[in-house]
C-alpha positions, -999 to +999 in steps of 0.1 A: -424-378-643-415-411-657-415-422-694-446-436-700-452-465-723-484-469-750-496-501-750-502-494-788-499-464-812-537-465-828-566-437-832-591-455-809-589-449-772-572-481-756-578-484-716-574-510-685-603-521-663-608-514-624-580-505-601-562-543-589-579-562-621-551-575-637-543-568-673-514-595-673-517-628-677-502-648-645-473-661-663-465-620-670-465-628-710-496-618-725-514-578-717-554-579-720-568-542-732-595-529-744-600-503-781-631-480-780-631-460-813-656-432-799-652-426-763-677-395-765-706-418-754-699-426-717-723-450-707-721-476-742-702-478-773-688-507-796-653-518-778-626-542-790-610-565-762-572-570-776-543-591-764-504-585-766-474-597-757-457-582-730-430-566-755-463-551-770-460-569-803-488-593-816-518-578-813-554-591-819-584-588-814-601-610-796-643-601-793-664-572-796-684-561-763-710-527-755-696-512-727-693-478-712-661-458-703-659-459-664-638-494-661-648-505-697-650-540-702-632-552-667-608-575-690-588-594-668-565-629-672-583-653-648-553-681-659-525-682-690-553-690-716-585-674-707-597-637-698-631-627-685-647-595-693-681-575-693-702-569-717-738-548-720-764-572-738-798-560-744-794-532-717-781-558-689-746-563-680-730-599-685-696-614-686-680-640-706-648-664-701-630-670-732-601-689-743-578-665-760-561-696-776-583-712-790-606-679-798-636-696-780-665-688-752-662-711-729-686-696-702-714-676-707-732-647-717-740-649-676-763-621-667-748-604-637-727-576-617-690-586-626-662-580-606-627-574-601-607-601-610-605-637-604-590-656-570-582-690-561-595-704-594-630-691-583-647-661-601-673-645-579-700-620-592-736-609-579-774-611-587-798-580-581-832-578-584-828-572-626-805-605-631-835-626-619-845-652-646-820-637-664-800-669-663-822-698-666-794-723-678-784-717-644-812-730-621-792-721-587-790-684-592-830-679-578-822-655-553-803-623-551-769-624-536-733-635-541-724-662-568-690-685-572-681-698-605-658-727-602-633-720-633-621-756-634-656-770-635-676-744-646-703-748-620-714-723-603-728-720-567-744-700-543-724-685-518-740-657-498-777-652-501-798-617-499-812-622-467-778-627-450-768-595-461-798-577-454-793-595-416-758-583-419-767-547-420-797-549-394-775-565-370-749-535-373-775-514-363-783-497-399-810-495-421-812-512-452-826-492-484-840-503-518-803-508-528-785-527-502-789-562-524-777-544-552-736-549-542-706-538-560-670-544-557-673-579-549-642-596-541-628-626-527-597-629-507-567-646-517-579-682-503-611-680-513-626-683-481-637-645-477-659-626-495-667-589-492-689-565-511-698-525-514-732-517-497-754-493-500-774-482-465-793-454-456-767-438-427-736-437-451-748-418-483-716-405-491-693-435-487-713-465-480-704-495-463-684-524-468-693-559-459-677-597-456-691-626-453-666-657-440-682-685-461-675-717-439-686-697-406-710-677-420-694-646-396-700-612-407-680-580-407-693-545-412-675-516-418-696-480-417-689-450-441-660-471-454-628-466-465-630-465-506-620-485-536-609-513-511-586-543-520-575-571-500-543-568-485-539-604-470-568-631-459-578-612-431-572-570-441-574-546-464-559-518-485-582-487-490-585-450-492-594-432-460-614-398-472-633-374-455-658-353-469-662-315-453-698-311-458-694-296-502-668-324-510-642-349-509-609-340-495-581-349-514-552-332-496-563-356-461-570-389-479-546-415-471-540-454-484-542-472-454-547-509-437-578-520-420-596-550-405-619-562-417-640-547-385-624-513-400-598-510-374-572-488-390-540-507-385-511-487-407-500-461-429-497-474-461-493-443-488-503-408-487-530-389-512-549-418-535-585-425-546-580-458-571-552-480-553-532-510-558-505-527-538-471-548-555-475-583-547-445-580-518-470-554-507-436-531-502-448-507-526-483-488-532-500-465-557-524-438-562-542-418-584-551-380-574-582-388-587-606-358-576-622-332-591-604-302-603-570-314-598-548-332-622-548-368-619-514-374-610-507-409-607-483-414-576-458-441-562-450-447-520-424-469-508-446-484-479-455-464-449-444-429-466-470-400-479-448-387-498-442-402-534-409-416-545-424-407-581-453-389-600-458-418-625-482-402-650-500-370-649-534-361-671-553-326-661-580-340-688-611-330-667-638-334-688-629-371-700-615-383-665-653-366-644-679-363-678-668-393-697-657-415-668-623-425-676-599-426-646-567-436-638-575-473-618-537-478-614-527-515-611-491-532-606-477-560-632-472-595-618-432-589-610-446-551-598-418-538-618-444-520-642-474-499-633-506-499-658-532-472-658-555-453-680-543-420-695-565-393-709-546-375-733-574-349-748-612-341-745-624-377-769-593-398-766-574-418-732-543-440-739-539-475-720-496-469-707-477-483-682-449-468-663-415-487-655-408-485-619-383-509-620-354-483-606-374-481-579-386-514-567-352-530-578 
């Protein structure tokens, strides 16, 4: 195992948002984390949103958000100067954009489902049935569906309505449920053009379905009992887990990180076991985390196109905090993919935000 690296020595639990956010800013200077003092309370709890350089000197606090554990508050650099993050306001979740030079909001409270990270200059997010006239400053969110926030402008448009979704799923030949509007793990690809989204429908309870939308054509692409905690890879594929589930639960020892179309065409080997995933920029490199019940969540490095790990990278057997209180691993490369970030639970109340130099490796 490698030496891993605190982000800071403090007695809060520190952690990093979803698998591929990014906790660096683009120029690979500044680190965006978040401080929870009491991490017993899953679902809520008071957290700090901190900055540091990337030496991990000068840190600050920046807000204070409500969030829970599982991701926490989805801080991510959207450009040099401002981060986006979630927050839980009155029960509902939001997200801000705020300028961590001049300490101000600049976007929001905007009542929604946030999202990964940020692409293109564009920040997308969704609207389900409780976001609705949740947002009245912004007359164009009336329907459910997928949003655009233009981060140059700040104006915000409509991209991909409810009703193209649910005609999405129809037309595949499934059965939409009381949760199909509802998406998740929205994310555009790396132009902007494409926009995808977790589904849920009545055939594929135990994966779901994965969706995308091309925005100028309006062409659709459905993908059944997906592959999980997808990525982009390029404009047109994706990075994901393959799992199969054996009728009591997941497998870990057959999951795989593989490629697939967007149609869900399985196109390469990537990586061997995973669940939360991330790809270096050069896509040459990929990592893991052995994420699943009852095994230690080992967080694992493949040169592309091996399954078997060039390095264990971090390893927590914390069960109760990574399963009960919803902290796991979400391993995500650094700009330069010389450094890999995750979360790592240390003890029953307490997870430490690290990162893992891989540069003997990647170099």
């Amino acid at each position: 195992m490698t030496l891993l690296n605190k982000i800071t020595e403090c007695e809060s639990s520190t952690m990093f948002g979803m698998n591929g956010g990014q906790p660096e800013s683009p120029d690979g200077k500044r680190i965006v984390y978040a401080r929870k003092k009491d991490l017993t309370n899953a679902v809520s709890g008071e957290t700090e949103i901190w900055i540091c350089d990337r030496d991990l000197t000068n840190h600050r606090k920046v807000f204070t958000v409500e969030c829970g554990n599982h991701n926490g508050p989805s801080a991510t650099f959207v450009d040099n100067s401002r981060i986006v993050f979630r927050d839980i306001i009155n029960g509902f979740s939001a997200f801000r954009i705020f300028n961590i030079d001049t300490n101000t909001v600049e976007f929001g409270p905007v009542f929604c489902k946030e999202i990964h990270c940020s692409e293109n200059g564009i920040y997308p997010f969704s609207i389900s049935e409780e976001f609705l006239g949740k947002n009245p400053q912004i007359p164009v969110m009336d329907t459910c569906g997928i949003y655009l926030l233009d981060l140059h402008t700040y104006t915000v448009r409509k991209a991909v309505d409810s009703s193209q979704i649910l005609k999405m799923v129809t037309d595949a030949g499934y059965t939409p449920n009381q949760y199909t509007t509802s998406m998740s793990h929205v994310q555009l690809n790396p132009s902007a053009t494409t926009v995808m989204m977790r589904l849920s429908v009545e055939e594929c309870k135990t994966f779901g379905a994965l969706g995308a939308i091309e925005l100028e054509t309006g062409k659709t692409h459905f993908i059944p009992d997906k592959p999980v905690h997808q990525l982009w890879y390029d404009d047109t594929t994706y990075l994901a887990t393959r799992q199969y589930f054996d009728g009591k639960k997941i497998e870990m020892e057959s999951s795989r990180i593989q490629r697939f179309s967007m149609d869900g065409e399985m196109l390469e080997v990537l990586g061997g076991v995973g669940n939360h995933i991330d790809g270096s920029k050069d896509r040459k490199w990929f990592v893991g985390d052995r994420a699943y019940p009852g095994y230690p969540a080992d967080v694992l490095l493949y040169r592309k196109g091996e399954i078997t790990p060039v390095a264990v990278l971090g390893s927590s057997n914390e069960q109760f905090t990574i399963w009960d209180l919803k902290v796991h691993p979400n391993p995500t490369f650094s700009r330069d993919g010389k450094r890999v970030y995750f979360n790592h639970p240390v003890s029953s109340t307490k997870t430490e935000a690290v990162y893992a130099d891989i540069s003997e490796w990647v170099d």
